[in-house]
C-alpha positions as CSV (number, residue, x, y, z in Angstrom):
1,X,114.1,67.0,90.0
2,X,112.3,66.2,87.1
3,X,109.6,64.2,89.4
4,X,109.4,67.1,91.1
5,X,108.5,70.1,88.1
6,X,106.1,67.3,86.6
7,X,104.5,67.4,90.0
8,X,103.9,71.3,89.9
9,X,103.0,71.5,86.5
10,X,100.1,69.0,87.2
11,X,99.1,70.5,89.7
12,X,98.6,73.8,87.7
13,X,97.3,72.1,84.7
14,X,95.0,71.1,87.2
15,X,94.0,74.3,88.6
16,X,93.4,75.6,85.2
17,X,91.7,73.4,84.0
18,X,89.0,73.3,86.7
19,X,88.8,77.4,85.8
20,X,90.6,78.2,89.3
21,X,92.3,80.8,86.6
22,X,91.7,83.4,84.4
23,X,93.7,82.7,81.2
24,X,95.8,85.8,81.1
25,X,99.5,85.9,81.8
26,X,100.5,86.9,85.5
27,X,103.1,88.9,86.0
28,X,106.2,88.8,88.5
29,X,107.4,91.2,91.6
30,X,110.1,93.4,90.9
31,X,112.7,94.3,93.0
32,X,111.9,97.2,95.1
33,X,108.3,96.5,94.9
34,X,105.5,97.6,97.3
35,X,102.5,95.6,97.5
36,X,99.8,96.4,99.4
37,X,96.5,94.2,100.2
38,X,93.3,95.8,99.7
39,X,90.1,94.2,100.8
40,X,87.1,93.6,103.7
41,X,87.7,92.1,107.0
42,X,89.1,88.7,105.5
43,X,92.1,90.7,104.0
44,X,92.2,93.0,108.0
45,X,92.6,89.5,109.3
46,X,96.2,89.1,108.6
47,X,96.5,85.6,107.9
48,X,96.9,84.9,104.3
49,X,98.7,88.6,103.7
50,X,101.1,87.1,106.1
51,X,101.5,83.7,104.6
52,X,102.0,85.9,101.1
53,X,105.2,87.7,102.7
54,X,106.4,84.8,104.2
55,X,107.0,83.0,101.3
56,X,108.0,85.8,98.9
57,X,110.6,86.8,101.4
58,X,111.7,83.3,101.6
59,X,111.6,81.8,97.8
60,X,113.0,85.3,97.1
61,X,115.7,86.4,99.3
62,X,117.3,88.3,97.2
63,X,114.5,91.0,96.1
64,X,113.8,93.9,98.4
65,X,110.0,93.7,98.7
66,X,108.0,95.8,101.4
67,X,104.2,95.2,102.2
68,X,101.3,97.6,103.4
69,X,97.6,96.0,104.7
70,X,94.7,97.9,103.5
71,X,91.9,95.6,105.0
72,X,88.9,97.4,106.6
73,X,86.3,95.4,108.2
74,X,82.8,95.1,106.4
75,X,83.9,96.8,103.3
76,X,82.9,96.4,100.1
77,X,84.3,96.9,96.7
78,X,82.5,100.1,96.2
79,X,83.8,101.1,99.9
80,X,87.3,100.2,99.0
81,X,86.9,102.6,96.1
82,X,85.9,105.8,97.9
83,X,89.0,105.2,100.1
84,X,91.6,104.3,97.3
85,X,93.2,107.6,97.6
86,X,93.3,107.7,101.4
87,X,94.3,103.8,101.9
88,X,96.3,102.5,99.1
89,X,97.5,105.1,96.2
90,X,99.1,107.7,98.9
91,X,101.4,104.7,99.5
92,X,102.6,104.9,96.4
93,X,101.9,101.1,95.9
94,X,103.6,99.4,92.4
95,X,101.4,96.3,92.9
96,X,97.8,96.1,94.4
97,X,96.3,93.1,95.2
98,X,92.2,93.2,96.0
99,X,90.0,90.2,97.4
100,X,86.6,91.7,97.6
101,X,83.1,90.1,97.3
102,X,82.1,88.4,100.6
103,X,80.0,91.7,101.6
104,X,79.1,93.0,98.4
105,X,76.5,89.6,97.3
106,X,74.4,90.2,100.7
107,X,74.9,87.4,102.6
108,X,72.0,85.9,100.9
109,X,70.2,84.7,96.6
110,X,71.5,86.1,94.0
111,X,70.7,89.9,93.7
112,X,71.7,91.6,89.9
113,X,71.8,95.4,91.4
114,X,74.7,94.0,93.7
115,X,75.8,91.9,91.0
116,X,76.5,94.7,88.8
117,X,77.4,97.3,91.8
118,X,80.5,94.8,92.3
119,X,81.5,94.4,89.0
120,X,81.1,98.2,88.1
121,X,83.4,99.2,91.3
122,X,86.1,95.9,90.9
123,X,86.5,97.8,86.9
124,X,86.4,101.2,88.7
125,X,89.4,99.9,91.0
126,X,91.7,98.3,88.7
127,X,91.1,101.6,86.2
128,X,92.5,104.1,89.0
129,X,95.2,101.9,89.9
130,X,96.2,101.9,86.9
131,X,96.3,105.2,86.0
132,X,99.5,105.4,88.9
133,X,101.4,103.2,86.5
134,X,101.1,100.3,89.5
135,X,99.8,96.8,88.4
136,X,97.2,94.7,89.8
137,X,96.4,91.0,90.8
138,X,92.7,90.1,91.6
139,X,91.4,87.4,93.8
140,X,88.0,86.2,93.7
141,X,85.6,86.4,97.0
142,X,86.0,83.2,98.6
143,X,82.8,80.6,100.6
144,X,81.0,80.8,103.6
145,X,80.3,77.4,105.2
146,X,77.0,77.3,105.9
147,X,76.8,74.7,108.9
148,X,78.3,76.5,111.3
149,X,76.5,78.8,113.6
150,X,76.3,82.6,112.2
151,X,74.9,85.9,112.7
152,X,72.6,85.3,109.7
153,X,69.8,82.9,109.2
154,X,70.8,79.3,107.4
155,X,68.2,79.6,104.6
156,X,70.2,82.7,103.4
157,X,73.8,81.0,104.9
158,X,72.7,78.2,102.5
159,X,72.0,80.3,99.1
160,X,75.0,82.1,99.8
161,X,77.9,80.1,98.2
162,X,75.8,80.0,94.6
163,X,76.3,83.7,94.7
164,X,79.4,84.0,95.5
165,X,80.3,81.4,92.6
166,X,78.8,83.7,90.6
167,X,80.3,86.7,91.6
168,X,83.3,85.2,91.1
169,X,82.9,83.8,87.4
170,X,81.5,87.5,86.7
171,X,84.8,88.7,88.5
172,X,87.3,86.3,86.1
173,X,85.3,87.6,83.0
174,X,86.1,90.9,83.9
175,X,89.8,89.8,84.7
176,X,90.1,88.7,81.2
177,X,89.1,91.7,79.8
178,X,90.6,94.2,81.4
179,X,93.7,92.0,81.1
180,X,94.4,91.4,84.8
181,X,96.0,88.3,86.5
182,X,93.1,86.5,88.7
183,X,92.9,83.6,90.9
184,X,89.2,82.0,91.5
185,X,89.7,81.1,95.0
186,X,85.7,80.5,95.8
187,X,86.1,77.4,93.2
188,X,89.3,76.0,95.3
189,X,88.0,76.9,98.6
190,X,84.6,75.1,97.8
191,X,85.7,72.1,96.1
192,X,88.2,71.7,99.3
193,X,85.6,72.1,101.8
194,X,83.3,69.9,100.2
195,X,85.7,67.0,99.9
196,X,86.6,67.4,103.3
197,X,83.1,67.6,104.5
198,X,82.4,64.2,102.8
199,X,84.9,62.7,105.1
200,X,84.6,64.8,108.2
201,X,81.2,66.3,108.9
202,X,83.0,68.1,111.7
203,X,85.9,69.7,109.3
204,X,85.4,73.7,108.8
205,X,88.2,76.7,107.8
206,X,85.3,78.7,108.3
207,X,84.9,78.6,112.1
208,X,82.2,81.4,112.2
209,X,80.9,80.8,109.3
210,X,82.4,84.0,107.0
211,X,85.8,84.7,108.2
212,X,88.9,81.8,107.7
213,X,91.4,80.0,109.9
214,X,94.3,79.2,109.0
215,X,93.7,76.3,106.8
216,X,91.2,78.9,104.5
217,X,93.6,81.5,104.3
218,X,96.4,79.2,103.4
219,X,94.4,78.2,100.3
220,X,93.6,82.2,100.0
221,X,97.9,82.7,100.0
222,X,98.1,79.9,97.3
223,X,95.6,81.6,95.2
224,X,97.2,85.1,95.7
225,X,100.8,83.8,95.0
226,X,99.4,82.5,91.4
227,X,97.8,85.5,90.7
228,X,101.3,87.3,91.1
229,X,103.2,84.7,88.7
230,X,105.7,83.6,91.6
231,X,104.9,79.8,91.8
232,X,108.8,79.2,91.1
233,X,109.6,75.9,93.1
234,X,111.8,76.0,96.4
235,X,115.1,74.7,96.0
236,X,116.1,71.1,95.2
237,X,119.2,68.5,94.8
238,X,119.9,65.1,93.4
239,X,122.8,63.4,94.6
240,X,124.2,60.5,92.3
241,X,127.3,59.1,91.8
242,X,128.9,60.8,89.7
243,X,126.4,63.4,89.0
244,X,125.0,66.2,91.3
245,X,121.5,67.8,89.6
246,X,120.5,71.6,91.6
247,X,117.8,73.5,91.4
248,X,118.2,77.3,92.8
249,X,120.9,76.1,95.2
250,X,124.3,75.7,94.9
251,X,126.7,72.8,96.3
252,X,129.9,72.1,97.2
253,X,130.6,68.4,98.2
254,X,133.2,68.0,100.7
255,X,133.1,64.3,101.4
256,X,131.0,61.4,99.5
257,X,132.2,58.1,100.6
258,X,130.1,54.6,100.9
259,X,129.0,55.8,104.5
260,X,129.0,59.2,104.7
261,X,128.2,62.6,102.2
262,X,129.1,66.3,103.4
263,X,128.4,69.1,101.3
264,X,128.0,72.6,102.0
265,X,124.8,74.2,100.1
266,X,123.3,77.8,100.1
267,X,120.0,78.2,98.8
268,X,118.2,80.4,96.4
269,X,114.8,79.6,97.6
270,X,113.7,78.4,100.6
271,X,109.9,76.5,101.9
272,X,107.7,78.6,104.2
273,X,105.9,77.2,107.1
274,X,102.1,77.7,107.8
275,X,100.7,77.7,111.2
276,X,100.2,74.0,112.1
277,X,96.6,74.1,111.9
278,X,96.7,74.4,108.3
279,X,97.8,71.4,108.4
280,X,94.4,69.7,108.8
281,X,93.9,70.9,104.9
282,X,97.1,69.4,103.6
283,X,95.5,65.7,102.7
284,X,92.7,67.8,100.4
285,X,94.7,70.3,98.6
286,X,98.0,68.5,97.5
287,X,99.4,71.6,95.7
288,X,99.8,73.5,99.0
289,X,102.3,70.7,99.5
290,X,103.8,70.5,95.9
291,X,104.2,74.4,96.2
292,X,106.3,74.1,99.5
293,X,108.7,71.1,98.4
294,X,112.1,71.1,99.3
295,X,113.3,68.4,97.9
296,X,116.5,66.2,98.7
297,X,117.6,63.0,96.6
298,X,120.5,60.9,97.1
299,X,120.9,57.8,94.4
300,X,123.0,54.3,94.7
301,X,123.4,55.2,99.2
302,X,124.2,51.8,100.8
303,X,121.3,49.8,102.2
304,X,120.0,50.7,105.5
305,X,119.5,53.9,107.7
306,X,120.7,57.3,107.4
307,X,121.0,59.9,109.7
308,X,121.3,63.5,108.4
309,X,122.3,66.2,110.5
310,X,122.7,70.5,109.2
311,X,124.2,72.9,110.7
312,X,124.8,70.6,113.3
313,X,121.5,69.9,114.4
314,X,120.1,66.3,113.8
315,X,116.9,66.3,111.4
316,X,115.9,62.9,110.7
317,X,116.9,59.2,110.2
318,X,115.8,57.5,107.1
319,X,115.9,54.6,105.0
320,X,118.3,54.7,102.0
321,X,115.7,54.2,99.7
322,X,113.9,57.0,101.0
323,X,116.3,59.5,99.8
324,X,116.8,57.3,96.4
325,X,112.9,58.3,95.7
326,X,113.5,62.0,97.1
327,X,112.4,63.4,100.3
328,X,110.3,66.6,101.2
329,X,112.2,68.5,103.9
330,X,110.1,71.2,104.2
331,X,108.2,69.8,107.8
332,X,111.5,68.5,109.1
333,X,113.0,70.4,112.1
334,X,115.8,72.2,109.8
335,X,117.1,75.6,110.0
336,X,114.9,76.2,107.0
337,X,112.1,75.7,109.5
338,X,113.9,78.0,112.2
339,X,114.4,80.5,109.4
340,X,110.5,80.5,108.0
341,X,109.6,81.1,111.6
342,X,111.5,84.0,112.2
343,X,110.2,85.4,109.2
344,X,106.6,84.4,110.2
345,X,107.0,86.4,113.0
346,X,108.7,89.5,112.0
347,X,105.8,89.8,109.4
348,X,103.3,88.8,111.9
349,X,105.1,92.2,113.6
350,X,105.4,94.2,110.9
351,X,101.7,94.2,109.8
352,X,100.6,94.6,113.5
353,X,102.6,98.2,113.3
354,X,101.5,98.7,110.4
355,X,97.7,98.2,111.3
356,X,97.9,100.4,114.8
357,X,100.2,102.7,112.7
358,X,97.3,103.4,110.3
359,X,94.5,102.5,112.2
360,X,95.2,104.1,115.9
361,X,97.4,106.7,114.9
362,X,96.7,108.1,111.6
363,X,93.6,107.6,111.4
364,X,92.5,108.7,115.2
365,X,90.2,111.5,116.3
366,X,91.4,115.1,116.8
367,X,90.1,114.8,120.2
368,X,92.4,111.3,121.1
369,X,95.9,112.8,119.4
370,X,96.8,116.6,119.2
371,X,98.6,116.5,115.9
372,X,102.0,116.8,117.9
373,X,101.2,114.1,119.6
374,X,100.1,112.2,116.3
375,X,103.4,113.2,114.8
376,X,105.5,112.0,117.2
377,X,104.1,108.7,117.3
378,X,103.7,108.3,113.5
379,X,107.4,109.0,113.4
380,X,108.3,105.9,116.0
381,X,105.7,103.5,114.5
382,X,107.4,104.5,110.8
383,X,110.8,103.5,112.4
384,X,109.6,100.8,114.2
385,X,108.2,99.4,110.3
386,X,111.1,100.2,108.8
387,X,113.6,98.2,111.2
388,X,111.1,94.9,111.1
389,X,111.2,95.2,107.6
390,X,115.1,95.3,107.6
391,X,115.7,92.5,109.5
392,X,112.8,90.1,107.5
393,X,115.0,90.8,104.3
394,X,118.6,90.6,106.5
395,X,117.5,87.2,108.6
396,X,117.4,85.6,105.5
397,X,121.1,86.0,104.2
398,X,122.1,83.5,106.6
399,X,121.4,80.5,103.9
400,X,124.9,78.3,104.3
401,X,124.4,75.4,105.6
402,X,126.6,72.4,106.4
403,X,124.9,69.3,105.2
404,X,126.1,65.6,106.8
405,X,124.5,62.6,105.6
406,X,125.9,59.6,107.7
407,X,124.9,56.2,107.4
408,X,123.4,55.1,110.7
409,X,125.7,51.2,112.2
């Protein structure tokens, strides 16, 4: 275990110290919170808002936590301002989050009047917010990549990602003096796709140019879950002899011979699973991996193979000295992985209601939705919300497991 917090706290001495930070204390979500995601068409996505509920549900399950998305296409910090009220504070929100930035530089050099338009209108935002008593988490705007094909031309493709970088040191300064947790994604999300172009000239998270996959919103969901203060580690176990070492789980051994070990354990926190192709980022951005460990170490086991099974269900076979050095289960076919993907997928739900909800419904013309009509249905789609969000905090309660360890002949 101790391998494994020396892991994390390099890799956020790390971060830090290449200014991916603002050095300000974050903060951590209280039960009953309500976060909603404000931001342009990177936040409407739902990709990284998705991967943040995923794994707060999951390295929380005890916390009641709901989620709103208040991403609008093409917006702008200024934009996201004039429809605060409308958008985000008539939720009644107790923790904002805002990624803004990508529309606001111009898609082009450096310009000071939208320089200072941003800044004056981030300020703006975290001031009203505020003034509701909720509290606030910034993320910087992220990187456009300028070799693939675009809408706009490559010269201004090219002097794009300077702006942006400084947009977002002009974004951290304001951070630290307005005394707001922040996470400088663009810094992270550049050095990652520059490393990765070195040894792929084909490698992108961009695909057209502005908007992320996967991989880019992963990195965006690591950056945001600093910003809130809730890089806590999954859970973990070392196994020895005569010594058993947890870590936000806890154990009961029911058999621990030469050849076999069966324990029952129930975990506090649990590893999330991103869509497999993030995985193309994993090899450049280690602390996506460090932040998802789920660790399992088993000292002094017999020479040879082992073959461990949970819940019933084989997972994997591996060498005794494997387990002796610690193994990361969180990409092995466990019913952590069944678990994360039922969550995935009742979030993936939850914000699509959500969006028509607010979008379709709410939102709609007079002359699409009489306002019975538009009652009714905003009634349904609040149910519909509601129930999704019940069972993402109930499917998680499940977290007893039967644990066999079995030493392979």
């Amino acid at each position: 275990m101790k391998r494994l917090l020396s892991c994390i706290t390099l890799c956020l001495w790390l971060a830090f110290s290449v200014a991916y930070a603002a050095a300000q204390p974050s903060f951590q979500l209280r039960d009953g919170d309500r976060i909603v995601f404000l931001g342009d068409s990177i936040t409407e996505q739902r990709i990284y808002t998705r991967y943040v509920m995923d794994y707060l549900t999951l390295r929380y399950p005890e916390m009641s936590l709901s989620f709103r998305n208040a991403g609008w296409v093409s917006d702008t910090a200024g934009g996201g301002l004039k429809r605060l009220q409308r958008d985000v504070l008539s939720l009644q929100p107790t923790v904002v989050t805002i990624c803004y930035g990508m529309n606001d530089g111009g898609v082009g050099a450096f310009n000071r009047v939208n320089y200072e338009r941003f800044i004056s209108s981030m300020e703006e935002l975290v001031q009203q917010i505020r003034t509701t008593g909720a509290r606030v988490a910034l993320l910087t705007p992220g990187v456009v990549d300028p070799d693939r094909k675009n809408w706009n031309s490559p010269e201004r493709m090219r002097a794009y990602n300077p702006t942006l970088g400084q947009f977002a040191r002009g974004e951290v300064m304001l951070a630290r003096r307005l005394g707001v947790p922040i996470f400088n994604i663009h810094t992270l999300m550049l050095n990652a796709q520059t490393q990765a172009k070195s040894e792929r000239k084909d490698f992108t998270m961009i695909p057209d140019g502005v908007h992320p996959d996967s991989a880019g919103h992963a990195l965006m969901a690591y950056g945001l879950i600093q910003a809130l203060g809730c890089n806590q580690p999954a859970a973990s176990l070392e196994i020895g002899d005569e010594r058993l070492t947890s870590s936000r789980c806890r154990v009961k051994v029911l058999a621990h011979t030469s050849d076999k070990l069966v324990f029952l354990r129930r975990d506090e926190a649990l590893p999330m699973a991103f869509d497999p192709a993030a995985d193309v980022l994993f090899p450049y951005e280690p602390e996506l991996i460090a932040m998802n460990r789920y660790e399992l170490k088993v000292k002094n086991l017999t020479p040879g193979k082992w073959k461990l099974t949970v819940n019933g269900k084989a997972v994997a076979e591996m060498d005794g000295s494997q387990l002796s050095a610690g193994v990361d289960l969180a990409p092995l076919p466990g019913p952590w992985r069944e678990l994360a993907k039922q969550v995935d997928q009742l979030c993936r739900e939850q914000e699509s209601a959500y969006y028509t909800r607010w979008r379709k419904v709410e939102l709609a013309d007079a002359q699409v939705l009489t306002p019975g009509e538009r009652a009714s249905e905003l009634r349904k789609l609040d149910a519909q919300i509601a129930e999704l969000e019940r069972k993402r905090r109930t499917v998680v309660s499940g977290r007893t497991w039967k644990w066999e360890l079995v030493r392979v002949p």
